[in-house]
N, C-alpha and C positions, 0 to 999 in steps of 0.2 A: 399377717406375715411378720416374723419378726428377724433381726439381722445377727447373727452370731461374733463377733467381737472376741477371738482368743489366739492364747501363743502356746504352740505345743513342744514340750521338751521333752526329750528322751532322758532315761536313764538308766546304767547297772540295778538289775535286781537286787543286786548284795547291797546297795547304798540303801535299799528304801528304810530300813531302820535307825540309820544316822538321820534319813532326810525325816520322817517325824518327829524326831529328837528336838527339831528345829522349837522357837520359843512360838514364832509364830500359827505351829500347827501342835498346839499345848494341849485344845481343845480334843474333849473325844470328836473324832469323825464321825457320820453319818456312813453307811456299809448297805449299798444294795448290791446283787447277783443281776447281771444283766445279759442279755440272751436275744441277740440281733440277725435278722435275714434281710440279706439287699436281694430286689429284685431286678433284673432287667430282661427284655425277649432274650430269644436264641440269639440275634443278630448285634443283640447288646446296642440297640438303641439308645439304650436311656444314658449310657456312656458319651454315645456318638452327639448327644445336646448336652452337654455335661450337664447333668443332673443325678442325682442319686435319691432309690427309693428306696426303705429299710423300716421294716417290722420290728418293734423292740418288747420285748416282754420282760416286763418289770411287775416282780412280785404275781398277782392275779390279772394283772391289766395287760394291754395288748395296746401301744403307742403305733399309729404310722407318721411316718418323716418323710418328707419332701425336701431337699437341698439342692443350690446350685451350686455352679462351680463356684470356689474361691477365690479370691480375689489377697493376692497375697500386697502387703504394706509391709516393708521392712520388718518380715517376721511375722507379721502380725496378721492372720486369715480374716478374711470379711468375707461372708455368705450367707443368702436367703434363707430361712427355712422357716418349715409350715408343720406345724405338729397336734394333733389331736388324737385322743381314744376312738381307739376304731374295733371292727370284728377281724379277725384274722384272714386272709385272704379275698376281704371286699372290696379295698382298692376305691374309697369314692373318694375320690380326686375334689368334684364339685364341689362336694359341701367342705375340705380342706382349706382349697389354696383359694384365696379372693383374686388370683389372675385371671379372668375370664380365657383368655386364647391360652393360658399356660394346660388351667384345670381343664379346656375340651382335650387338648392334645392327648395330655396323658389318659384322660377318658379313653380314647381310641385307641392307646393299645394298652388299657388294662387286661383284656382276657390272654392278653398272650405273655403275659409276665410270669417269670419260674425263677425259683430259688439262683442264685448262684455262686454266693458264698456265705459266712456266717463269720460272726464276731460273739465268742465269749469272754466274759471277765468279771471280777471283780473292782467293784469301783470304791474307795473312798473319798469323800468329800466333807471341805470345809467351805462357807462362809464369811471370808474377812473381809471389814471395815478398815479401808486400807488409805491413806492420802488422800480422802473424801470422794474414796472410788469404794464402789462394792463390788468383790472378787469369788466368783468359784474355783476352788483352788479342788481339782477332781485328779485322785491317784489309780490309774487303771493298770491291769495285770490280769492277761489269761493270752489268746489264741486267735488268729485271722485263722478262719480254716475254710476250702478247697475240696470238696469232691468233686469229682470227673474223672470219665475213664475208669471208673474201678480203682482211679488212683487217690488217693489223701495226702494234700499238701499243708503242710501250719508254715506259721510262723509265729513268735513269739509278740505281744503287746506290753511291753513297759515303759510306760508314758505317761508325764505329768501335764494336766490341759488346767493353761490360766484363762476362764471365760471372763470377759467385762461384762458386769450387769449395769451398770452404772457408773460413768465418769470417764476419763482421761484414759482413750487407748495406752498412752507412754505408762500407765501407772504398773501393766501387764511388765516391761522391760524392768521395772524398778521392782519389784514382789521377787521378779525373776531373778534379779542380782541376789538378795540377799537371801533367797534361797538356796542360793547357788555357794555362801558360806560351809554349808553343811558339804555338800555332793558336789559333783562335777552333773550337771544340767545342760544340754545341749539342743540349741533349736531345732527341729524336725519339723519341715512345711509338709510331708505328704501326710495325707489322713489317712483314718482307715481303709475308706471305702477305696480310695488310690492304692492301699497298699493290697487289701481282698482283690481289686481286678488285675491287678499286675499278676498278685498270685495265680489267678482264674488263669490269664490270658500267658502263664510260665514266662513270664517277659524278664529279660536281664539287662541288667544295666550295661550305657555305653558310657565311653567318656562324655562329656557336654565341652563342647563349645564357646565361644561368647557368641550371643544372641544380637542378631540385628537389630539396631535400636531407631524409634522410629522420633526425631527432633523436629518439632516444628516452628516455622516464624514467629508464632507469637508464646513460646517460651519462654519462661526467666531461667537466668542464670542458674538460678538454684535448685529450681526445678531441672534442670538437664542433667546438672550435678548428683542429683536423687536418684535418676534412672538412671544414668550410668553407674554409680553406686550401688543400688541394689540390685542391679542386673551383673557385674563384676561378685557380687555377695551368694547372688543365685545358683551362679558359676562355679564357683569355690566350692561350697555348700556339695553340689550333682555331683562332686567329684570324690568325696570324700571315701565314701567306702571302698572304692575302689582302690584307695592309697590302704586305708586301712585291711583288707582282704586282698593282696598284692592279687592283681590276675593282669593287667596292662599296661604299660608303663607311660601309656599315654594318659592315663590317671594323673600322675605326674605334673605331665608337662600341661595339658588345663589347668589344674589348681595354680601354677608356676603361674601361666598366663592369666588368672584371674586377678591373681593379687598385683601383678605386675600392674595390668589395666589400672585397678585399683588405686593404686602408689602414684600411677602417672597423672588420674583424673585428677588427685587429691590434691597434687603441684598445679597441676591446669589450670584448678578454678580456686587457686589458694586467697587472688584477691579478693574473691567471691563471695569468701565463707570468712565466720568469725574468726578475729586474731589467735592463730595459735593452734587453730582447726586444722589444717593440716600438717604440718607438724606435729604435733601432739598424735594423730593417728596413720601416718606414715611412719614415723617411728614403731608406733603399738604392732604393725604388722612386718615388720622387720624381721625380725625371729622366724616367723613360718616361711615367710619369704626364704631369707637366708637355707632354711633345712631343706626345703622343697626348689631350691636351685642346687645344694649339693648334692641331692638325687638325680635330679635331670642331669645333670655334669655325669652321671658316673653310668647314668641309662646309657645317654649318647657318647659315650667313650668304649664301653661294652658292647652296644645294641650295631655303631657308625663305626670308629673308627676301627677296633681290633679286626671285623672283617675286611677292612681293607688292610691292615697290614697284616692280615694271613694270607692277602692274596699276591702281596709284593716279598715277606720275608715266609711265609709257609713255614715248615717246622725247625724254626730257625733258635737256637738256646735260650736266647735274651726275651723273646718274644713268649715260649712257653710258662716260664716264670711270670711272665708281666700279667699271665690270663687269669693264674691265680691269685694273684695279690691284686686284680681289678674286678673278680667275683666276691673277694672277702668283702672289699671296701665299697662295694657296689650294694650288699646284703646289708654293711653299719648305716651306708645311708640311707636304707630305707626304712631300718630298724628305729632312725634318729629321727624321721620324716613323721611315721606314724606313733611313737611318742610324743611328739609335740603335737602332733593333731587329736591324740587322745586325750590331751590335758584339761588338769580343769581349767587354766590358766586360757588357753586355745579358746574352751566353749565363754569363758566367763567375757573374754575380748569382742568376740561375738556379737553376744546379747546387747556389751555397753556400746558398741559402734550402731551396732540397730537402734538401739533407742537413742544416741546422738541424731544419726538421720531425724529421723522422728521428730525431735528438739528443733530442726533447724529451722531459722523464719525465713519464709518467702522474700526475693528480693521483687525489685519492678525492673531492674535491668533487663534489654532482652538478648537474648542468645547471640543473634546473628551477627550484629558487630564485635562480640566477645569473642565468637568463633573465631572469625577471619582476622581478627588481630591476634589470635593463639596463632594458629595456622602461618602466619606471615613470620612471627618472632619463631617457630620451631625451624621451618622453611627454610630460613635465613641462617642460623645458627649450625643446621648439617651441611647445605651447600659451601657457605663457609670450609667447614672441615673437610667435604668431599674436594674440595680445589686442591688442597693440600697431604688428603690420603698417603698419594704415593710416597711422601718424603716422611711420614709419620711413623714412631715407634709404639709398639704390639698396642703399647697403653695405648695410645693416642687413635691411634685405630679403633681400639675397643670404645672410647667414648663415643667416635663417629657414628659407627655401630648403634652404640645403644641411643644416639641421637636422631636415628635413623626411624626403629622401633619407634621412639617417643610419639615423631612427626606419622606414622604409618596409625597407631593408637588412636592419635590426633584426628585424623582423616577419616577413622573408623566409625569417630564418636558423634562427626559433624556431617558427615556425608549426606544425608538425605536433605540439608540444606544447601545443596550446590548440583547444579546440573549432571546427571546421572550419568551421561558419557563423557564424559568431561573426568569425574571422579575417576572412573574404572580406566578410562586412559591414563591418568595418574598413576593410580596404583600398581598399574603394569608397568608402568616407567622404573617405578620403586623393585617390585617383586629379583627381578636378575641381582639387582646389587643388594639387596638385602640377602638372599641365597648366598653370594658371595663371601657378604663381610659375615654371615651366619658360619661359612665352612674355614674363614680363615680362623673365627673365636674359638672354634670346638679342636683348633689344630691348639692355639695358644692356652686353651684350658687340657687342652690333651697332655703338652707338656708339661704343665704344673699340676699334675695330676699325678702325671708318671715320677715327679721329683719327691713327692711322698713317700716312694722307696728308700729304706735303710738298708743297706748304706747308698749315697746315693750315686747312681752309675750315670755314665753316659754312652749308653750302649747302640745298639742297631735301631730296636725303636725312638728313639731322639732322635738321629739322625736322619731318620726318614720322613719325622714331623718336619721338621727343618727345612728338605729339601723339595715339600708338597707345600710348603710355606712360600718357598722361591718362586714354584709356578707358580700359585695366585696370586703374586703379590704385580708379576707379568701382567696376568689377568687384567687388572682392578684398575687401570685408566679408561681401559675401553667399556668396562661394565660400568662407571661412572659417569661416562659422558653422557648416554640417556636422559638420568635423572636431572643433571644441573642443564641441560636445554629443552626440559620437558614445560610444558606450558601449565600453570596450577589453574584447577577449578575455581579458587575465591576470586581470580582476577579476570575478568573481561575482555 
């Protein structure tokens, strides 16, 4: 058996002439045609144990591969796999894989194994002796393709795979950067074989989420940091296409929330990490932030409030004018959103924050008093401000607000280290007045939103923000007092 060790990046077709220009790939390439079938049963078993089977025909020979699933490192895939010259359609698992329970299982349903998709392409490949690491540096280009139903599905493969043969997984991040001189290079965790079954199974993307993270007692500081980190990176990452091929707008507002998470952890555990660590990559992701909140601002200005004031001023003068000039600027920001996330700039920040992770050295601190003193200092700092809500102006509000988010973040990251009904009765404490101070912020960016108008008026819509402003502002003693007499989890 041996362990696969690589980082795979996309890239534009039209770059791959600039990217061999590169000094590092000087060398002529190596050029094989390569010609893959994965198998799994009708029921798609071999899916359902992540494992992937795949016939590879190279030149006159006929490879079968065994793989399990991957196991993703900051960008980085680690997965099993079992490779020798086989006969085509013989399937001996036994004499392949030295797992004993692994090779009987697949033994047992090798007769029911059939085609289900196919991967062509051309592959080039170099060889570099790179920072006392040896690198396959493989350029592939052809077709995942899909028959079923009489129907034929492709899709396109252009993608560059940094495999580690030897040395320093980070050495992959670093090969990476300076490739990344020539072309715009952008990390892509799904492999083939993820991408052929998606195709198989017509599957379409959703937005993603953040992921429940699972912290335990005897974690370090740094290590929690890691996973929240890469799990915020993963997040971002599943959303992507989706900004960039507009179909939801909830695309959006995930990546919003990813980086946000991100931004938050990064101040959380600043004393944690090396001087300047966060900082230095709070900063770095500023910009996307920034563009993928002026999107969300203009979704839920568009998507929230305009139908409510169609349902209070209907086809009112001031209001038909404001729809159009809140679809133009609704359309720049998402124009501005998926420019910055197409950049090379975007992928290149990427790559260098992954292999920062990567970089970082293990502390001995452990989590759980690090937690509950975050938790106690965030806690303390909104309740503060929630005392004083009422008498506070929009800014001042707004911080509460986003000090609110921080502490709920906070709670998200640690939770599995504090008694589970105890948490969830928290967070419902939170949930009302965070809905709140969420519907007062979207009145107060609704306003500065609509003051973008040239010339600028003060017309029926302002007013009406203003006076849906008055009521909740009514609201917001009573939807506070929950939260500052609710009882927290860290405390006993």
């Amino acid at each position: 058996m041996g362990t696969e060790t690589e980082l795979k990046l996309s890239l534009a077709a039209e770059d791959i002439p600039r990217l061999i220009q590169h000094p590092l790939l000087a060398t002529a390439p190596r050029r094989l045609k390569l010609h893959n079938t994965y198998f799994d049963t009708a029921e798609l078993a071999l899916t359902q144990k992540k494992v992937a089977v795949r016939e590879r025909r190279v030149l006159r020979k006929t490879l079968l591969t065994v793989k399990t699933a991957h196991r993703s490192e900051g960008g980085i895939s680690h997965r099993s796999e079992w490779e020798a010259p086989t006969t085509p359609g013989s399937f001996d698992f036994s004499t392949l894989i030295d797992d004993a329970a692994m090779a009987e299982s697949l033994s047992q349903i090798a007769p029911q194994l059939v085609p289900i998709f196919t991967t062509d392409f051309s592959r080039r490949f170099w060889t570099l002796d790179f920072r006392r690491a040896k690198i396959e540096v493989a350029l592939d280009l052809g077709t995942v393709r899909v028959q079923r139903d009489d129907l034929t599905r492709e899709q396109p493969i252009c993608e560059l795979e940094l495999e580690l043969k030897e040395g320093n997984p980070t050495t992959l991040f670093a090969l990476a950067r300076l490739l990344s001189r020539q072309v715009r290079l952008h990390p892509a965790d799904d492999s083939k074989a993820a991408r052929g079954y998606a195709l198989f199974l017509d599957q379409k993307k959703t937005p993603k989420k953040a992921d429940t993270l699972s912290i335990e007692e005897g974690d370090t500081t740094v290590a929690v940091f890691l996973k929240i980190a890469r799990s915020c990176v993963t997040q971002l990452q599943a959303n992507e296409s989706g900004i960039l091929s507009p179909q939801d707008e909830e695309y959006v507002h995930q990546a919003r929330v990813a980086l946000r998470r991100l931004r938050t952890a990064l101040r959380l555990f600043n004393e944690a990490l090396p001087a300047g660590f966060a900082d230095r990559w709070s900063n770095a992701w500023r910009d996307v932030a920034q563009e993928l909140g002026n999107a969300r601002n203009w979704d839920v200005f568009c998507s929230e409030q305009l139908p409510l004031l169609d349902q209070d001023l209907g086809d009112h003068p001031d209001l038909l004018a404001l729809r159009t000039f809140a679809a133009s600027k609704r359309l720049a920001a998402h124009e501005a959103a998926k420019a910055c996330m197409t950049s090379k700039a975007y992928s290149l920040n990427l790559i260098s924050f992954c292999e920062a992770l990567m970089n970082l050295k293990d502390s001995e601190e452990p989590i759980r008093a690090y937690a509950t003193k975050a938790l106690k200092r965030r806690h303390k700092r909104f309740i503060t401000g929630a005392k004083l809500a009422h008498t506070l102006n929009a800014e001042q509000r707004h911080e509460v607000r986003i000090d609110l988010k921080k502490l709920r973040y906070t709670l998200d990251f640690f939770e599995s280290l504090y008694p589970k009904k105890r948490v969830q009765a928290f967070a419902r404490s939170l949930a009302s007045t965070q809905e709140l101070l969420g519907h007062m912020n979207d009145l107060v960016t609704a306003e500065m939103l609509m003051a973008e108008r040239e010339p600028k008026v003060a017309d029926a819509p302002i007013a009406w923000a203003k006076g849906r402003m008055s009521a909740y502002l009514d609201m917001l003693p009573a939807a506070l007092k929950p939260v500052i007499q609710a009882d927290t989890p860290w405390v006993k």
